[in-house]
N, C-alpha and C positions, 0 to 999 in steps of 0.2 A: 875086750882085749886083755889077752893076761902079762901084764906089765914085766911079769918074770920069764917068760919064754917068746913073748909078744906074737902068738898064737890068738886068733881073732875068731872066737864062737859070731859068725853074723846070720842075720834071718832080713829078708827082702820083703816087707811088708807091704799094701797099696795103704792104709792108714795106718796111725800112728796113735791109735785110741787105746783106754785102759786093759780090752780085751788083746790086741796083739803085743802087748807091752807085758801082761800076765802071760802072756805064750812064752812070749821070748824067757822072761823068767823060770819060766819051767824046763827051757831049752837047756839055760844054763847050769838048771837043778843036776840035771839030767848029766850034761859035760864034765861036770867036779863034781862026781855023788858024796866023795870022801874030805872036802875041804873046806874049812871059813870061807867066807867071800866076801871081799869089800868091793862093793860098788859106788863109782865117782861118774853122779850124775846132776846134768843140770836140773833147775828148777820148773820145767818144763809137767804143768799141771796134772800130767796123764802122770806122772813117778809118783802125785802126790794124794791120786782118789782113796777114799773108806776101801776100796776093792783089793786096791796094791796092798794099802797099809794094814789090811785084814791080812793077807797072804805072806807078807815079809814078818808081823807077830806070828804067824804060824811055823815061819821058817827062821828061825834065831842065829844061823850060821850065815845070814845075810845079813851084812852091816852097811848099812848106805850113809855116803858122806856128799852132801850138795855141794855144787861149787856156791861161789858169791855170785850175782847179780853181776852181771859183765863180766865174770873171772871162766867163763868157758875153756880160756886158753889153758888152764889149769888141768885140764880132762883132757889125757893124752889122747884120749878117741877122736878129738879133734884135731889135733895133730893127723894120726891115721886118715880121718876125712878130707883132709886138705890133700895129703897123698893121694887117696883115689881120686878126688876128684880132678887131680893132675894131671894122673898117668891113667887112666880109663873113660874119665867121666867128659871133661870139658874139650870141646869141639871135636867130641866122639859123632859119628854118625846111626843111629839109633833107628831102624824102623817099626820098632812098636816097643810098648813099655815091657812086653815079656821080652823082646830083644836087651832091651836096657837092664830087665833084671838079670838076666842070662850073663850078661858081662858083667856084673857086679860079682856073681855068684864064682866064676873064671878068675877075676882079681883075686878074690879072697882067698879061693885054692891054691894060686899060684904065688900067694902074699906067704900062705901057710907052709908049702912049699922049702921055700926060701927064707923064713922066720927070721927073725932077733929080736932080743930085747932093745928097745930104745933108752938113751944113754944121754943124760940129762949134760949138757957142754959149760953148765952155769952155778953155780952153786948157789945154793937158797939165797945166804943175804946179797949174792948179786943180782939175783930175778925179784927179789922183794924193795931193794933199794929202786930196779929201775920199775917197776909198778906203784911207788910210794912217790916217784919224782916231784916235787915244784914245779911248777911254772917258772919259765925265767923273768916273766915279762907280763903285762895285764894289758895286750895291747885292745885296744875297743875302738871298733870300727862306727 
């Protein structure tokens, strides 16, 4: 997703291995031949083989930033996921999994379509304070 235009490069993989994850990479090579790229991904083992990390030192206009360990919510792509899976995905009726990609692929179009940037309602130390909360209470059952 590009957070400045919120234009959404996607690819409908059946795995999620080093090799489709090096595709998608080159997808994206390909989509912005002309600009830095910072990529906000989780720590999901396939972003992190000798293969990728051989390929992103080849490509130095690729800057990768992980989230934390349970800070997913962080990566606005999941934001965007919780949408699709809203408005296309969940208690969709699907008869085969190319049907299922076929409507992902429809969303995305029509997502692209109809574009925006997403527009953050919170300002940092409001989102850091209620991520940082206390406990009120140490109740133990």
């Amino acid at each position: 997703m590009d957070i400045a235009t919120g234009h959404v490069t996607g690819a409908v993989k059946p795995k999620h291995r080093r090799q489709e994850f090096l595709a998608f990479l080159r997808q994206i090579d390909r989509a912005y031949p002309q600009q830095d790229l910072h990529l906000v991904m989780d720590n999901y083992a396939t972003h992190k083989t000798p293969e990728v990390k051989a390929w992103l030192e080849k490509n130095p206009r690729f800057h990768v930033h992980f989230t934390p360990t349970s800070g997913s919510w962080l990566n606005l792509v999941e934001v965007w996921f919780g949408i699709i899976d809203k408005q296309a995905i969940r208690r969709g009726i699907f008869t085969s999994v190319k049907d299922l990609n076929a409507k992902i692929r429809q969303f995305i179009t029509g997502w692209n379509n109809r574009k925006h940037p997403f527009i953050w309602t919170k300002t940092p130390e409001q989102i850091l304070a209620k991520a940082n909360r206390q406990p009120t209470s140490e109740t133990r059952h």
